[in-house]
Every structure is written in structure tokens, then in C-alpha cells.
N, C-alpha and C positions, 0 to 999 in steps of 0.2 A: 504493500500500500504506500508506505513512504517513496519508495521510488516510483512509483505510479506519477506521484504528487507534483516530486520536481523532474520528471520530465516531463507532465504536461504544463507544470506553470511557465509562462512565459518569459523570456530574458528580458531586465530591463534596460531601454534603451539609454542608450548614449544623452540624449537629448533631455531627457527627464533627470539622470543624475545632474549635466549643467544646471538645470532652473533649479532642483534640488537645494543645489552647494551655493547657487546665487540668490537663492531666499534665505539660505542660513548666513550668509556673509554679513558680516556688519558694514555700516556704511560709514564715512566720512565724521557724521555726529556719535556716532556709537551704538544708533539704532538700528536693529534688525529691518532690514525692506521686507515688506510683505504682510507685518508681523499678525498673527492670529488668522491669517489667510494659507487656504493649501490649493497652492498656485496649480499644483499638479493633476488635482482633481479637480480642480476651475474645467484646465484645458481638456482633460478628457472627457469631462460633461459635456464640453461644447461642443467639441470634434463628433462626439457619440461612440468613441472607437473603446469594444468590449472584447475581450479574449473568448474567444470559443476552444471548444477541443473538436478536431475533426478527423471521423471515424469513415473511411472507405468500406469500398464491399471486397476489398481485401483485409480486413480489423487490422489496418496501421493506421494509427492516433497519432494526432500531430496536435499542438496549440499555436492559435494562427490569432492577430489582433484586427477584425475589421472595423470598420463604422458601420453607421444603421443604415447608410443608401446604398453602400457598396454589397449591401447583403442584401438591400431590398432588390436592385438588380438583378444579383448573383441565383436568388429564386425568386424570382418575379412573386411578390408577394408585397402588399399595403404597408401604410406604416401601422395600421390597427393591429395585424396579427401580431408583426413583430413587438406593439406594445405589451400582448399579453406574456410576453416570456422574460421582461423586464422584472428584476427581483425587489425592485423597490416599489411597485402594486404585487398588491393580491389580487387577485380574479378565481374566480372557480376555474372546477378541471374542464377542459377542451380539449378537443379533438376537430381539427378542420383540415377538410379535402382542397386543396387547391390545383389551380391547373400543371404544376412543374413541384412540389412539392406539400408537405401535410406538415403541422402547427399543430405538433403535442403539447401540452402543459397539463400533466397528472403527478400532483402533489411534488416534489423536489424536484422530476423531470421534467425538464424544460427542452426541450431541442426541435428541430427542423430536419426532417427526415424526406432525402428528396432522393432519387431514382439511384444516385451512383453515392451519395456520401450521408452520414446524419455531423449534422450542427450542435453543440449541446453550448452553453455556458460556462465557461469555465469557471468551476466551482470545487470548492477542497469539501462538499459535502459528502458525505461516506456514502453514500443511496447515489448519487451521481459517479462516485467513481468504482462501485458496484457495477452499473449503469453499463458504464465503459469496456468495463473486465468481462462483463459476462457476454454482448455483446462482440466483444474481439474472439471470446470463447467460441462462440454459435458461429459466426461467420468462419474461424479456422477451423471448425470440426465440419459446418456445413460444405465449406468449398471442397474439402477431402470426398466426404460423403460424394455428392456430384460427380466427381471425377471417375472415383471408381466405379461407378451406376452408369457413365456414361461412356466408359473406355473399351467397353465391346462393341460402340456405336461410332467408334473415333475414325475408324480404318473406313467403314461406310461410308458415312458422312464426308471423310474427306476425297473422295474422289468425284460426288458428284455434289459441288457447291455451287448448286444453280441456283436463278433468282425465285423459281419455283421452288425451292427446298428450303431457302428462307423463309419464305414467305409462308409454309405448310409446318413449318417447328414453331409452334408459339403455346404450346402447352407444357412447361416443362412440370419435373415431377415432383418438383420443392418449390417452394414461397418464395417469391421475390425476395429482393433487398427491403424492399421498406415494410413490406409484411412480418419481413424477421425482426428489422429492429421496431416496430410499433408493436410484437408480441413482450419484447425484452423488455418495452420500458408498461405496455400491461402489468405483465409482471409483477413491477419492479414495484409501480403503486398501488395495486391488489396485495403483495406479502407484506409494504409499509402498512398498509390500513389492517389489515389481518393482524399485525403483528402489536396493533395500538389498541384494536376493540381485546387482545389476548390479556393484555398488561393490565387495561381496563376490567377485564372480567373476575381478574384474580388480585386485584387491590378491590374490588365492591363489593363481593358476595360476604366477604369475612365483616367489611364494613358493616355492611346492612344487618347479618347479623347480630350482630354486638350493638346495635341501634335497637333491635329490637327486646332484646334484654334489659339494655341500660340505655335508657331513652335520658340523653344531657347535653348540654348545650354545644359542649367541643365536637359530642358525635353526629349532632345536626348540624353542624358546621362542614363539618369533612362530607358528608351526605351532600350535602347542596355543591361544594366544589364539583363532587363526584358526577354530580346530575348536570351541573353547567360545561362540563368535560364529553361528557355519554352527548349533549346536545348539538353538541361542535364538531364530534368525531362523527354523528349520522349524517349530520347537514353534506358532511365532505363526501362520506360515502355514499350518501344519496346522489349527488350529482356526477359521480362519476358512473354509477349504475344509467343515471336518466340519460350520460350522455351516450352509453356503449348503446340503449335501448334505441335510443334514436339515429342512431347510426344503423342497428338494425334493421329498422323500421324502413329508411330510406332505400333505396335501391342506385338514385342517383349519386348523393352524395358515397356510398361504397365504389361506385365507377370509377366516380372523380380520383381515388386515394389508391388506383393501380395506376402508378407513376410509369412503372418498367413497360409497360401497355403503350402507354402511351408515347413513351421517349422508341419504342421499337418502330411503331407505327411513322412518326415521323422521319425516323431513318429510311425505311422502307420506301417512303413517298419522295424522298429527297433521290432516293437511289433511283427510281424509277424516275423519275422526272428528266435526272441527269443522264442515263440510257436511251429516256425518247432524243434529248435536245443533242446526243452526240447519233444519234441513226437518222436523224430531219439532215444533220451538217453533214454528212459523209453521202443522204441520199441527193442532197443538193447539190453538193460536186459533182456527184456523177453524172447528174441532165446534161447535158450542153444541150440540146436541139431545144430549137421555142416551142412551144403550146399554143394549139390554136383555142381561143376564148372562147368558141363554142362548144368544144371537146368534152369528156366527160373527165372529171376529176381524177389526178392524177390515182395511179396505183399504191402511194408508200405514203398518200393523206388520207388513203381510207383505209391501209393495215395500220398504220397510225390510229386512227378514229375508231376502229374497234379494239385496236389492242388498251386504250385505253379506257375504253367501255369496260372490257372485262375486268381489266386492272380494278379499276374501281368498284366491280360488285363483289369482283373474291375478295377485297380488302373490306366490303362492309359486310361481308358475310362473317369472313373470319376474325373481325372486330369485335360482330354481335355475339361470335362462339367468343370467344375469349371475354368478353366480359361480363356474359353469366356465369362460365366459368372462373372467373376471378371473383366477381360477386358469390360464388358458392364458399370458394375457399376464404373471402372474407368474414363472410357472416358464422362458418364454421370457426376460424378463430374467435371473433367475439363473443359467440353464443358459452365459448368454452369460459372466458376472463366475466362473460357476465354471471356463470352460475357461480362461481367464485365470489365475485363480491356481491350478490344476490344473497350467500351462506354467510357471509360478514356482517350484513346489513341486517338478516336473520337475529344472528346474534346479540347486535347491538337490539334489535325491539325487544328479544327475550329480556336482554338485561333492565330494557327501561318497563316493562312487563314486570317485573320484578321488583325494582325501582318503587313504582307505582302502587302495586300489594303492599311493600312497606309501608309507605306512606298510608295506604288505608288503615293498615292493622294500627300503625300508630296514632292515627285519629280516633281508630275504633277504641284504643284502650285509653287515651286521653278523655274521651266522651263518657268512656265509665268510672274514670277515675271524680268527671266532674258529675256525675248525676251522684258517685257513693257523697261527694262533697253537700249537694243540692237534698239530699236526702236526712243527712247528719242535722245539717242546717234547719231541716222541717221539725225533725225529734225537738231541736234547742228552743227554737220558736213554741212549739206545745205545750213543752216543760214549762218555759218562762212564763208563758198565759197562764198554769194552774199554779205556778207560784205565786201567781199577782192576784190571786184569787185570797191566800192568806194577806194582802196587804189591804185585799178591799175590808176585807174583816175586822182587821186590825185599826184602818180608818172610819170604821163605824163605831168602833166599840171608845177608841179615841175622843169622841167626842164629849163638849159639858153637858150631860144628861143625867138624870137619877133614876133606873130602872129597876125592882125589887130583884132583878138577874144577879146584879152586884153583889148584894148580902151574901146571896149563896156560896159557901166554902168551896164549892167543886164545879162552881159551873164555870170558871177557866180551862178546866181539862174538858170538859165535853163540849166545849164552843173549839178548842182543838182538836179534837175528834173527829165531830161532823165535819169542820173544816176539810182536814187532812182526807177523810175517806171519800169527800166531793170531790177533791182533787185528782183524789186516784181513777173514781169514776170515770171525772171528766177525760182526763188522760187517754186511759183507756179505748173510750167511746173514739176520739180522735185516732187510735190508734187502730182502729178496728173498720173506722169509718179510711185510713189510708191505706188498708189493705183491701177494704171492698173493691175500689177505685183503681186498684194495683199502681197505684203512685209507690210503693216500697215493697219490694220483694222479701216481707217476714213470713 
């Protein structure tokens, strides 16, 4: 990995150590020029010039420094796509078909994967130089693969390399170049997300747990992290699912992202093209005698004129064959990277499923902790009323009056008595009347 690192970082140049050593120079007064300014990253804002790493359809990796025009050029591409693979925005995951190349952007992966090379970022991200490694891996072991599959076909092929035999080989028996590296960097952001709902699954469940036992304020704190975490990690994985689905879904847009298809086809027509314009120049020389203007059309304008009538329907036939059959093999790759993170996404609902039961049980047992509360409260309330029952007593008997009750020796204790046993009555009666009601579960 470390050697991966420095020989894909780029050398710096000559010209940047200059402004470098003449921003750090003092001047004349004894102050620094520039001071609190980074002259260096001024200009290469301006300029727009980023290092990429660039991986051929032979896996040799090189780091190359362009600007944003010279690459908009380079794959005819806007400056919108290229905004999205800019690390200073976020954007969701994407996937775009363009005409000369396809605009991945799935989670760390960032690159431009076009017919003969992919583009990445140059980035010391370890899932980017994963990216790279694995990548150079597929492509060395695929080129071997090929070779020997096709080396009983070598001695044929080359003795009859007509324009009809090109033109009839356009199914080969392995994925293109941009099919292999758009499976690689699938991949790469299917096992990051798989690998983050896993971390995820086995820091929650113990959580939750232990939530549900000892219901306190630190462990509803870590719970809500947990759930602001599980909401950020489905959002992603959702939209990478919505974007592989709709890729799916389209038929056009899969066309579009068989680059090798299409960089053939234009070979094909250029070659053709340049075979009629050298057989018109050599039939041209050879006339010398005039034509008479009412004659019938020369002989080598109307083998011309049907040759490339045909030209043109075996090229749009075998255009239409090729790219259903590219579109099959497309959609059979996706369909595969979608039921993967289709099982991720899975996962992340079970967990917020899960989540969610928490959360109920814990309101279910807070709501009984406050009804035994609401219930406590109704006994004390009861009590207090038959106790204010001895105060009403107590306030009558209180008062300046002379009733022949008084004389009596014992009628203190039986005005406490009846007191006390109405009390209990009463109680009771409320007691009986809150279990009629099933207001208290006695």
C-alpha cells in the first residue's frame, strides 16, 4: 500500500517549490510576502489543475495532473458531470451514460471510466487505492484469461482478416473494459456500505438491549446517535439501490454506457469510409474516355451505391444485435450489485425495525410506570379526603357551644370511633367503587 501511494502521488513541480521559497522569503522590511495566504493553492484553484490516477485496459497506473477543460475535452463531457466528482461537494451516488464515457460517483469512488482508460482522483483514500489494486488485479488476470480462450482462434483469424471478419466478431466472451471497471468500483461501494450497516448492526443490538433493561439518560443518548447514524447510512444506500434500479429500468440509458460498442462502430465506419474514398480515386484514374450525359450511370457509382446500402444495414443490424446483447450483459451485472445492496438495505430496515420495537417497549413500560404513578396518587388523594373527615369533626366539636355530649366521660372515644370507622367505610366504598371502574388493577 505505501508504495502504491508514492508512486501514484504526483512529483512536485519545479515551479511550485519557486512561489513556495518566495512566499516564505522575507522581504526588505522583514515581513513575510504573502503572509497568511497559500499562494499555491490560490493558483491551482484557478488553473483547476487536479491529479488523477490513470488506469489503462492494460492495469498500468500512472498519476497525471490535468485541468477541468483539458479533461472536459479529453471525454467530451459538461462541466456538471465533472462537478459531481469534485470532493469539496457532496452529491448522492450517480451513475451517468455519456456519449465517449460514464460518471461514476459511488461513495469514495469517484472516476470517469471511458472505452480505453478509467480517471479516478487522486486520493491516498484506502477504498480508492483498493479501487486501483483490485482493478489492475481483474484487468491482469482478465487479459491472460482472453488470451488463452482465444489462442486456438489466433492461427484462424489471422489468415483471413477481412473487412467482413471484423465486422462479424463483435460478441466477444468477456465484459468490456468499462463493464469490468464499473463492476470493480460496484463492488467497491456495495462491501463499503455492507461493511458500515455490519459495524452498525453489532454496536446497536447490545445497545438496544441494555436500553431496554436500564432505561437512563446516557443510554438514550447513544440510542439516538445510533438512530441519527442507521438514518444517514439508509439514505446512502437507498440511493445507490434507486440509482442501479433505474439504470435497470432504462434500456436507453444501458446503451448509452457500452462505450467499447461504440468507439468499434466508429472505427468500423471510418475504415469503411476511407476504402470507398481510396476505390472512387483509383476508379477515377482509371476513366480516361468522356461520358456521354445521357448515358446510364457509371458502373463503380452504383457498386459504390449498393455497397454502401449494405454497408449500412449489416452495420445497423449488427449494432441492434450487439446492443441487446450488451444490454443483457449489462443488466445481468446490475441485477447481481442490486440484490447485494437490496440485502444491505434489508438489513438496515430490520435494524430500524428493531430500533422502533425499542422504542415502543420503552414507551410501553414508561406509560406503566406512569399510570402505577397516576394510580399511587389516586390511593393518597382518598386517604387525604377520609382524613379531612377527622378535621371536619374536630372543627365542629371546636366550636363555643355547650352541649350535655361534653359532660359525658366517654363520649370522646366514641365520637373517635364512629369517626374513625366512617373513615374506613368511606375509604373502602372509594376503593371498591375504583375497582368497579377498573381504574386500579386490585
Amino acid at each position: 500500500m505505501a508504495d502504491l501511494k508514492e508512486r501514484l502521488l504526483p512529483p512536485k513541480p519545479a515551479s511550485a517549490l519557486n512561489v513556495r521559497e518566495t512566499a516564505n522569503r522575507p522581504s526588505a522590511s522583514g515581513r513575510l510576502p504573502f503572509q497568511g495566504m497559500d499562494v499555491l493553492g490560490l493558483k491551482k484553484r484557478g488553473q483547476g489543475i487536479r491529479s488523477w490516477i490513470r488506469v489503462d485496459t492494460s492495469g498500468n497506473s500512472q498519476a497525471i495532473e490535468v485541468d477541468k477543460f483539458t479533461m472536459m475535452r479529453r471525454c467530451d463531457l459538461p462541466a456538471r458531470d465533472l462537478r459531481l466528482l469534485d470532493p469539496l461537494f457532496v452529491y448522492p451516488s450517480t451513475i451517468l451514460g455519456r456519449e465517449k464515457a460514464i460518471v461514476v460517483n459511488l461513495e469514495q469512488i469517484r472516476c470517469i471510466i471511458t472505452a480505453d482508460e478509467v480517471l479516478l482522483l487522486n486520493s491516498l483514500d484506502s477504498y480508492v487505492l483498493h479501487y486501483v489494486m483490485e482493478l489492475q488485479r481483474r484487468l491482469t488476470t482478465g487479459v491472460g484469461e482472453v488470451w488463452q480462450s482465444d489462442g486456438s482462434d489466433m492461427s484462424r483469424r489471422r489468415g483471413s482478416r477481412t473487412f467482413e471478419n471484423v465486422i462479424s466478431n463483435t460478441s466477444p466472451d468477456y465484459l468490456p473494459f468499462e463493464f469490468r471497471a464499473l463492476e470493480v468500483a460496484l463492488e467497491a461501494a456495495c462491501t463499503f456500505l455492507d461493511s458500515q450497516a455490519a459495524e452498525l448492526e453489532i454496536e446497536a443490538y447490545p445497545l438496544l438491549d441494555e436500553l431496554t433493561s436500564k432505561i437512563s439518560t446516557l443510554n438514550l443518548e447513544r440510542v439516538r446517535r445510533l438512530k441519527s447514524r442507521l438514518v444517514a447510512l439508509t439514505r446512502r444506500v437507498q440511493k445507490v439501490r434507486d440509482e442501479i434500479e433505474q439504470l435497470m429500468d432504462d434500456d436507453g440509458d444501458m446503451a448509452e454506457m457500452y462505450l467499447t460498442e461504440k468507439k468499434r462502430r466508429m472505427e468500423l465506419s471510418f475504415c469503411g469510409d476511407q476504402s470507398l474514398v481510396g476505390y472512387r480515386s483509383l476508379d477515377g484514374a482509371s476513366i480516361s474516355a468522356p461520358v456521354s450525359p445521357v448515358s446510364s450511370p457509371p458502373d463503380s457509382r452504383r457498386l459504390e451505391k449498393s455497397l454502401s446500402i449494405a454497408r449500412s444495414r449489416h452495420e445497423s443490424s449488427r449494432s441492434t444485435e450487439s446492443t441487446t446483447e450488451s444490454i443483457e450483459e449489462l443488466e445481468m451485472l446490475l441485477e447481481a450489485y442490486f440484490v447485494v445492496i437490496d440485502s444491505t438495505l434489508n438489513k438496515l430496515t430490520s435494524l430500524k425495525e428493531y430500533i422502533d420495537d425499542t422504542e415502543d417497549f420503552i414507551n410501553i413500560q414508561l406509560d406503566n410506570v406512569r399510570n402505577q404513578l397516576i394510580q399511587f396518587e389516586l390511593l393518597l388523594t382518598t386517604a387525604t379526603f377520609v382524613v379531612a373527615i377527622f378535621g371536619v369533626v374536630a372543627g365542629i366539636f371546636g366550636m363555643n357551644f355547650e352541649i350535655p355530649l361534653f359532660d359525658e366521660p366517654t363520649a370522646f372515644h366514641w365520637v373517635l370511633i364512629i369517626t374513625g370507622v366512617c373513615g374506613v367505610c368511606i375509604f373502602c366504598a372509594f376503593v371498591w367503587f375504583f375497582k368497579y371502574r377498573r381504574l386500579m388493577p386490585l
